[in-house]
C-alpha positions as a printed Julia matrix, in Angstrom:
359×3 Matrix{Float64}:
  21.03  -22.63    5.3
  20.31  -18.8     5.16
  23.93  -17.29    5.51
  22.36  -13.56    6.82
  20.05  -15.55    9.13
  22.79  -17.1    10.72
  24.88  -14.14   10.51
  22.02  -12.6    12.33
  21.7   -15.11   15.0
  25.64  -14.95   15.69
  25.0   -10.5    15.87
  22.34  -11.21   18.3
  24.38  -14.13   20.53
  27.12  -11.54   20.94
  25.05   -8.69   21.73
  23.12  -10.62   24.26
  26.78  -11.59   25.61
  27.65   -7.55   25.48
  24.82   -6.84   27.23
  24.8    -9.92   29.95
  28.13  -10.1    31.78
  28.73  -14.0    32.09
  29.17  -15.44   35.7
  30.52  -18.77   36.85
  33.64  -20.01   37.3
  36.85  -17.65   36.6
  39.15  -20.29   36.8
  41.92  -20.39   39.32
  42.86  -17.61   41.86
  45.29  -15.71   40.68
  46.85  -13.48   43.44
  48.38   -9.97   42.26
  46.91   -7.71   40.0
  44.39   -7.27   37.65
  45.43   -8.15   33.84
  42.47   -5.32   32.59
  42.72   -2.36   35.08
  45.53   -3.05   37.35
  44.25   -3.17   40.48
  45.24   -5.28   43.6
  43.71   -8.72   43.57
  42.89  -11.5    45.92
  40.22  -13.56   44.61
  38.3   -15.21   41.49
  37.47  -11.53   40.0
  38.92   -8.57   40.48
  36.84   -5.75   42.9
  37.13   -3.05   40.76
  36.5    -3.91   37.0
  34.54   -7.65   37.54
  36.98   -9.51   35.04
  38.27  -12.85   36.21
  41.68  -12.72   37.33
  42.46  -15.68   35.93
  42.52  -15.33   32.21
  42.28  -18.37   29.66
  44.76  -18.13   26.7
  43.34  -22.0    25.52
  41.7   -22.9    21.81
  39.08  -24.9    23.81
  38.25  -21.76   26.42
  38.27  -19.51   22.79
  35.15  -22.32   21.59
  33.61  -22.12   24.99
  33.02  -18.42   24.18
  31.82  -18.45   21.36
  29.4   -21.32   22.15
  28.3   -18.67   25.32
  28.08  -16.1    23.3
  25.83  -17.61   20.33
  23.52  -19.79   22.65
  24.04  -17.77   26.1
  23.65  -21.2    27.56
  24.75  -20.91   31.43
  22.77  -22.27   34.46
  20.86  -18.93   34.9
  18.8   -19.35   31.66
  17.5   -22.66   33.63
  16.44  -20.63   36.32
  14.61  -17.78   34.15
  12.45  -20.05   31.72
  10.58  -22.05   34.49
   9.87  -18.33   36.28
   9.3   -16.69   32.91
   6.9   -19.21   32.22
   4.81  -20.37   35.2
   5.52  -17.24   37.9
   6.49  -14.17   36.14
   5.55  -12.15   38.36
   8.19  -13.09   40.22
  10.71  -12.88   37.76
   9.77   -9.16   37.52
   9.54   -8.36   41.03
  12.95  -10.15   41.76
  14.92   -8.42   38.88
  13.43   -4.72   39.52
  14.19   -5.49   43.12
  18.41   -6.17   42.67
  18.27   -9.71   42.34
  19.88   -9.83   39.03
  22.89  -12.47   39.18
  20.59  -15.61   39.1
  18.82  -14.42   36.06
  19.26  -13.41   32.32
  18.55   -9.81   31.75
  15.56   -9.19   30.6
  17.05   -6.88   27.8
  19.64   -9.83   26.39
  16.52  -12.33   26.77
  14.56   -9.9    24.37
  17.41   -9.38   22.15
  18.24  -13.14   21.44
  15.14  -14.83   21.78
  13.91  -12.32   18.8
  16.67  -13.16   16.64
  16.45  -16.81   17.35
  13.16  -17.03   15.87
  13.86  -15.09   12.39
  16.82  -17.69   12.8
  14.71  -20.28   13.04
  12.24  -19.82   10.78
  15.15  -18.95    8.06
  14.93  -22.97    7.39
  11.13  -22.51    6.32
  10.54  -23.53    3.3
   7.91  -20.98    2.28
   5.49  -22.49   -0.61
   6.15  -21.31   -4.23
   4.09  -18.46   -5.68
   0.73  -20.11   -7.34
   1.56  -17.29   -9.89
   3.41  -17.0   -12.62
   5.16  -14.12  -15.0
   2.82  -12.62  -17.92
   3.98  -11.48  -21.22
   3.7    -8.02  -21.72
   4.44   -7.62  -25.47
   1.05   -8.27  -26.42
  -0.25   -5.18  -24.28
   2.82   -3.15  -26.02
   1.66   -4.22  -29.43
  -1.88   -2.97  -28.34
  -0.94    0.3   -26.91
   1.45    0.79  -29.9
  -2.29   -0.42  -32.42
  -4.29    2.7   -30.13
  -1.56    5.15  -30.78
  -1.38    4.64  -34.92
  -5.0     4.53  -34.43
  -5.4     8.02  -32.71
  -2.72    9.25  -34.8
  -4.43    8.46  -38.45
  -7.2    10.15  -36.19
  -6.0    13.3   -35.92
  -4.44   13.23  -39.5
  -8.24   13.18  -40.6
  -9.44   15.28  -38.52
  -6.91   18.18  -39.9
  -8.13   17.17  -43.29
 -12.0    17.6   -42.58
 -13.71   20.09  -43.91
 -17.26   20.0   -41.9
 -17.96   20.6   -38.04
 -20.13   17.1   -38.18
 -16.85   15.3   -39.67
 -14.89   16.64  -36.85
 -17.25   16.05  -34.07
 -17.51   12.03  -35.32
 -13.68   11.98  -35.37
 -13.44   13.58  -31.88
 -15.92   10.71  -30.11
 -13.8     8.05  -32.4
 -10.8     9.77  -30.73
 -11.96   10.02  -26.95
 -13.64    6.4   -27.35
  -9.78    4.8   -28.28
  -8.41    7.0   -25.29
 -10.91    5.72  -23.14
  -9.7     1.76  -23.77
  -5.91    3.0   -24.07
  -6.35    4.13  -20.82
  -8.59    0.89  -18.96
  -5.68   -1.2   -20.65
  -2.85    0.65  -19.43
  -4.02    0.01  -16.29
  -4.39   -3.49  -16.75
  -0.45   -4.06  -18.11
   0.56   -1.55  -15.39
  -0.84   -4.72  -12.94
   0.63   -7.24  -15.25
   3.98   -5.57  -15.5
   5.63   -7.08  -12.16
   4.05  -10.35  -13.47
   1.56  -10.69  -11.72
  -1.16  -12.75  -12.77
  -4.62  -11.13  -11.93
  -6.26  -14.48  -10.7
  -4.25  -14.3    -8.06
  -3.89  -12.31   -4.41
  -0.88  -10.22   -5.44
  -2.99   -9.54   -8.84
  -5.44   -7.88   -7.11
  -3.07   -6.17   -4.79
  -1.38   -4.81   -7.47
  -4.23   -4.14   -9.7
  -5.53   -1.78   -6.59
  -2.39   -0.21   -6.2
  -2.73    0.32  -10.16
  -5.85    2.17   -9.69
  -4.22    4.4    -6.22
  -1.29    4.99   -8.45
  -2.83    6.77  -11.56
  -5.43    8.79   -9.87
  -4.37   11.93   -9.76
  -6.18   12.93   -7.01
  -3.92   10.88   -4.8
  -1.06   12.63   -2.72
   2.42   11.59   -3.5
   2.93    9.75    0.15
   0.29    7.34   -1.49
   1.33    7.05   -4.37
   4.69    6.24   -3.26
   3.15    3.38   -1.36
   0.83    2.33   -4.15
   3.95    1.77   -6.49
   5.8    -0.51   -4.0
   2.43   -2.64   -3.56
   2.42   -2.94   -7.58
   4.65   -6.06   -6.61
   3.38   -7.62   -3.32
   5.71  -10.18   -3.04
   8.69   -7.6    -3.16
   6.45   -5.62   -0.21
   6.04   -8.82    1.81
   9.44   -9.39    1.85
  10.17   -5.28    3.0
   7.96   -6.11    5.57
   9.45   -9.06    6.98
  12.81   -7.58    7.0
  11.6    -4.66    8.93
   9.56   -6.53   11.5
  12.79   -8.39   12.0
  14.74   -5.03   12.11
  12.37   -3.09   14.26
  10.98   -5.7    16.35
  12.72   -3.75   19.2
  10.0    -0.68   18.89
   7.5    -2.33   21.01
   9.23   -1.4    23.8
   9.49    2.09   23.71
   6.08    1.94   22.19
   4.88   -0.05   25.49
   6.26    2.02   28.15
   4.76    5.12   28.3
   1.59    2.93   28.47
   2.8     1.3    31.1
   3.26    4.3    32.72
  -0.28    5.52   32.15
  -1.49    2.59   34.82
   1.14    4.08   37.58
   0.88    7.68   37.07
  -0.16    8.14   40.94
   2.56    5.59   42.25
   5.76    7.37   43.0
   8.0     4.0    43.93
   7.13    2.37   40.19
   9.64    3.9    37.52
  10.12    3.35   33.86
  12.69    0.9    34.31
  10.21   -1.3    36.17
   7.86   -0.71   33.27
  10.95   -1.51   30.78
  11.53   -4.96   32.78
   7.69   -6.0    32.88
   7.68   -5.22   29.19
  11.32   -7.12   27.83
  10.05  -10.68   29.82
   6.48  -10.16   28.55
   7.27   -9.83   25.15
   9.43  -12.14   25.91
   7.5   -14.64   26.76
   5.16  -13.87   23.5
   8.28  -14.39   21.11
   8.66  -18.18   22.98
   5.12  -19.47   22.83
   4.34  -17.95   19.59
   7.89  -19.75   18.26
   6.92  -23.19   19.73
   3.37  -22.49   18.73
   4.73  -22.66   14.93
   7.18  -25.16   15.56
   4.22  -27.78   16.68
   2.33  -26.85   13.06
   5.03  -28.18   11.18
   4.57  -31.36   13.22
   0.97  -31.07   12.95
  -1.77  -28.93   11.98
  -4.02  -30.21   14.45
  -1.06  -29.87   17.07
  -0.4   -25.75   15.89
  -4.23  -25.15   16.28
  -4.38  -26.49   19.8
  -0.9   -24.43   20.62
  -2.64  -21.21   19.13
  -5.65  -21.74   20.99
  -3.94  -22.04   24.35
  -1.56  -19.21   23.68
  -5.06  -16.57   22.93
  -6.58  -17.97   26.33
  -3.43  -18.17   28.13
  -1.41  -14.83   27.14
  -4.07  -12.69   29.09
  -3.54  -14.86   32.42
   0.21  -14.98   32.03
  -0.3   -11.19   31.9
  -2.31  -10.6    34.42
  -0.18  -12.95   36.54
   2.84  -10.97   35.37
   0.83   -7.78   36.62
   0.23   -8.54   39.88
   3.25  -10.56   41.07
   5.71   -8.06   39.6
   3.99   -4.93   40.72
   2.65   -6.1    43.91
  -0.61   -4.97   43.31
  -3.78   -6.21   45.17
  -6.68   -7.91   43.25
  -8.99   -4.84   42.44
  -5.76   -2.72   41.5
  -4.81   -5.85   39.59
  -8.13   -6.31   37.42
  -8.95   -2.81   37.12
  -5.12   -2.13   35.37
  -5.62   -5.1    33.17
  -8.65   -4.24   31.66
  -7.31   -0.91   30.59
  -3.94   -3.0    29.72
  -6.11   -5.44   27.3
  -7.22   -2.13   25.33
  -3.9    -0.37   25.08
  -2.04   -3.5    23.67
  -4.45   -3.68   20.79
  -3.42    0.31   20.29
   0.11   -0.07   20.62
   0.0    -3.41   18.43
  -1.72   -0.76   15.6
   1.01    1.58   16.65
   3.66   -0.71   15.67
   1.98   -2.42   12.47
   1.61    0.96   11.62
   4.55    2.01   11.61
   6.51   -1.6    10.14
   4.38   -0.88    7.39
   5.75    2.87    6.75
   9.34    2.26    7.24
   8.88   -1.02    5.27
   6.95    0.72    1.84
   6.41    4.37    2.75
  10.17    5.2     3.39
């Protein structure tokens, strides 16, 4: 078990827990005053503050919120899925509307259902590299063979005494450069161990090539020396997908708003709540989606196939219900939608990519 996946999962349970006040049962009435603010009480929960009146001092209680607070597993989440998943438009509309206590936010659904993935797919077994470490002494014996070599080289050339001597030991001189030089290159791939034959060979024999040119601006080159070990970049980019998975939405929004410019009632926090279940949504399909190729193959293709034909009508379903839009205003907004999520998903892989090896 991955220790800082689970730690992860835990984080994300408890902000999900901060950010969604839990509802239910408070216990018994408790008539006085209010154990967190002080204020007259007559009821379940207190009118000022929310917080039950009746407060648990129990071991079991303690479990119970822990096990709320890590799986956020209360009767509301059983009335958001089905909605989520077969009428989100409603879902939207209901939520931007005030009708909040029946469902989890949409902002705590984000939150936990991200982290519960990069939980879940902590206890992946990832296949070993097909590479596998190469010596470099031979290429330092070499190098160290074309430096003696281009030394005794210029220790003749000092000692020649005719302009044809000198011009012969000058090509003999710029020929060994030449192959230092195309070899360098080559141990410079081989140093992270990396084995050419493979993908992160030719990776980092590119990022080889980017590196030494001198023509090349440092902000490249800074990125060419990370790739020189793709496995170690792969890894920097996982962690910051995981880390900055929250940038679509601010990356979404103002897009969002781009369709609604004209339509004074629609704010950004509408936009904010169509975008947290969307993504949502996304994050759940595209989980199970994985979860049915490690049944099967055959069962992940047929899960990724109906996620690319069905994520547009969820959308579009999304769209209208939670806007209340009519059908031209719905079709002409999700065309332009279609084309701006393929910019903002650049946007974003864009930018993973520089906090992850351009930072």
């Amino acid at each position: 078990m991955d220790i800082e996946a689970a730690g992860g999962a835990v984080t994300a349970g408890l902000i999900a827990g901060a950010v969604e006040k839990p509802t239910g049962k408070a216990g018994e009435a408790h008539h006085g005053t209010c154990a967190d603010c002080g204020a007259e009480t007559s009821g379940n929960f207190c009118s000022n503050c929310g917080q039950p009146t009746h407060v648990h001092r129990t071991l079991l209680h303690l479990g119970e919120e822990v096990l709320h607070g890590v799986m956020h597993f209360d009767a509301r989440i059983w009335r958001t899925l089905p909605l989520l998943a077969f009428n989100p438009g409603k879902l939207t509309r209901e939520w931007i509307h005030g009708k909040r206590t029946r469902y989890v936010s949409p902002l705590a659904m984000f939150l936990f259902t991200v982290f519960i993935t990069f939980f879940a797919l902590s206890f992946v077994h990832m296949p070993e590299s097909s590479y596998h470490p190469v010596s470099t002494v031979a290429g330092e014996e070499g190098a160290a063979e074309f430096e003696r070599g281009r030394e005794e080289i210029a220790a003749a050339r000092a000692q020649a005494t005719t302009a044809a001597d000198k011009a012969a030991l000058d090509v003999a001189d710029g020929v060994l450069a030449g192959i230092s030089k195309k070899d360098g290159g080559a141990d410079a791939a081989h140093a992270g161990g990396v084995d050419t034959d493979s993908w992160q060979g030719a990776v980092s024999e590119i990022a080889s090539d980017v590196y030494s040119d001198p023509n090349v601006g440092p902000g490249a080159k800074k990125i060419a020396k990370k790739m020189m070990n793709p496995d170690l970049a792969i890894y920097k980019i996982q962690q910051t997908f995981y880390k900055f998975a929250f940038l679509l939405v601010p990356l979404s929004i103002p897009f969002m708003a781009l369709l609604f410019l004209w339509r004074r009632k629609t704010t950004l926090y509408d936009h904010g709540v169509f975008v947290l279940y969307s993504l949502t949504f996304v994050v759940l399909v595209g989980l199970i989606a994985i979860g049915l190729g490690f049944i099967h193959p055959v069962l992940g293709g047929l899960a990724w196939f109906a996620i690319i034909f069905g994520l547009p009508v969820h959308q579009f379903a999304q769209l209208k219900g939670g806007y209340e839009l009519g059908w031209f205003s719905t079709i002409w907004r999700f065309f332009f939608l279609q084309n701006f999520c393929w910019i903002i998903v650049g946007l974003f892989v864009t930018a993973i990519f520089y906090l992850a090896v351009g930072v």
